[in-house]
N, C-alpha and C positions, 0 to 999 in steps of 0.2 A: 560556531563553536567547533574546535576540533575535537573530531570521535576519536577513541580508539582505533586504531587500525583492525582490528578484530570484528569492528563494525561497518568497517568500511562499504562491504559487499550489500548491508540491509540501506543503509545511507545512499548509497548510490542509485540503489529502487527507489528510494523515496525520491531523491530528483529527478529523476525520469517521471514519476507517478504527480510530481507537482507541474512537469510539464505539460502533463497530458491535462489537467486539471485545467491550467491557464489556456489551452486549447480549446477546451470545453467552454469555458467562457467566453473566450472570444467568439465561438459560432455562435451561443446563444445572444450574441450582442449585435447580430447581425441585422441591416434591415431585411424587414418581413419577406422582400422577395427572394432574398439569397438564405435568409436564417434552417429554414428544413433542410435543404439540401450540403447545408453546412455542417450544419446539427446530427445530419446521419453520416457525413461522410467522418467526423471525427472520431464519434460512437463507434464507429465500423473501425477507425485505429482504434480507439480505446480499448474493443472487445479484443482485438491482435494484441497488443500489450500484455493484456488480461493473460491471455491462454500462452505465451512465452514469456511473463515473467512473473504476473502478480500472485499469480495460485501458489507457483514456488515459494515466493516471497512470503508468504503466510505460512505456508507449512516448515521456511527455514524460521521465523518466529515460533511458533507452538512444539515442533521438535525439537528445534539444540536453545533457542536463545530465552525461552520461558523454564524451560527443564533446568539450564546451569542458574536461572534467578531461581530457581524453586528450592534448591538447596539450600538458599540463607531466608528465604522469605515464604509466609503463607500467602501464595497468590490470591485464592477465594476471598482473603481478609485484604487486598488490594484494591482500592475502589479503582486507579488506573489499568490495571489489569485487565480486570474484569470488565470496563469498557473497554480497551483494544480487544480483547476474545467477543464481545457483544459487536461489535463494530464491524471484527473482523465478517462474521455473518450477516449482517447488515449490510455489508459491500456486495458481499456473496449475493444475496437478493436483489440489490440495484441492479447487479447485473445481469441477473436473471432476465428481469423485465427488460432489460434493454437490449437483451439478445432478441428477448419473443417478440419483443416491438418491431426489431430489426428485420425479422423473419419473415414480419407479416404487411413489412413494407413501410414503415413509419416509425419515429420515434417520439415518445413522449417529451417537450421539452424540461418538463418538470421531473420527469423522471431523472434525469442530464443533469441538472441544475441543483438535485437531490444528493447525486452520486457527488459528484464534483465540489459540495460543501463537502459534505461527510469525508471523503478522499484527504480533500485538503486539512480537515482537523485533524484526523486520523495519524495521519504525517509529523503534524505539529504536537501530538500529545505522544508518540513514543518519540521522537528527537527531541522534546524539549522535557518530557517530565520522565520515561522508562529508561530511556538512553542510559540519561547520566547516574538514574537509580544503581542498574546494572554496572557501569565501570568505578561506582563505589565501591560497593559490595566485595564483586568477587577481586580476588587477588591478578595478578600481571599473569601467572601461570596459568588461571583459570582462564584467563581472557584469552591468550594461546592457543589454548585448547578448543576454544567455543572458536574460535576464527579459523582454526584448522578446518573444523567440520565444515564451518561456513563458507568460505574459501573452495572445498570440495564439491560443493552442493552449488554455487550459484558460477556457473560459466561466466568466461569474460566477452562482453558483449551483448548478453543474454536481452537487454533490455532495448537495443534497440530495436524500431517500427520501421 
């Protein structure tokens, strides 16, 4: 589907966050002798990602791009919403664990396998169902506007590991 170009910068995280995701799968798919050392060494990109694009990527969601839908819509009365903001902390937590796993020398493969569904819905319910809410709604001007900030906020290149 083509986005908006005003979207372009939140769309673009999300391919890189779907790569990281098919990543994830593939170590977990590995045989048993290579799969740990696979499985951490991805987790170890994944958390790099994390810490140079994805925090961003969430706080350029809940700052400019939930705030410009909030003017025509009750978010709280959103049931998609309010799973991307529940979601969004629900990553927040995967990753938590999968730093302290990382930390202490190990990673949980379920934990991995947790993160990396969740990730990939996550992707799939704002590109396919907030997305196109959002470039209903607001007007071409609005969209402008919300891409300016965005555009400000997300560096070019930011996303690669």
């Amino acid at each position: 589907m083509k986005r908006h170009e005003s979207l372009h910068p939140l769309s673009q995280h999300h391919h890189f966050a779907l790569i990281q995701v098919w990543e994830m799968r593939r170590a977990l798919k590995q045989p048993a002798a290579k799969r740990a050392a696979a499985v951490r060494a991805v987790t170890r990109k994944f958390v790099r990602f994390w810490k140079k694009a994805g925090q961003v990527h969430f706080r350029e969601e809940e700052e400019v791009l939930l705030p410009a839908y909030a003017r025509y819509a009750r978010l709280d009365e959103d049931k998609d919403v309010m799973r991307m903001l529940a979601e969004h902390a629900m990553i927040r937590a995967l990753i938590g664990n999968v730093e302290a796993s990382l930390a202490s020398g190990g990673v949980d493969g379920n934990d991995v396998a947790t993160l990396a569904q969740t990730l990939h819905d996550h992707v799939r319910l704002e590109e396919n169902e907030i997305f196109p809410r959002i470039e209903k709604i607001l007007s071409e001007d609005e969209m402008r506007v919300m891409g300016k900030e965005l555009h400000r906020l997300h560096k070019k290149g930011e996303c690669a590991v």
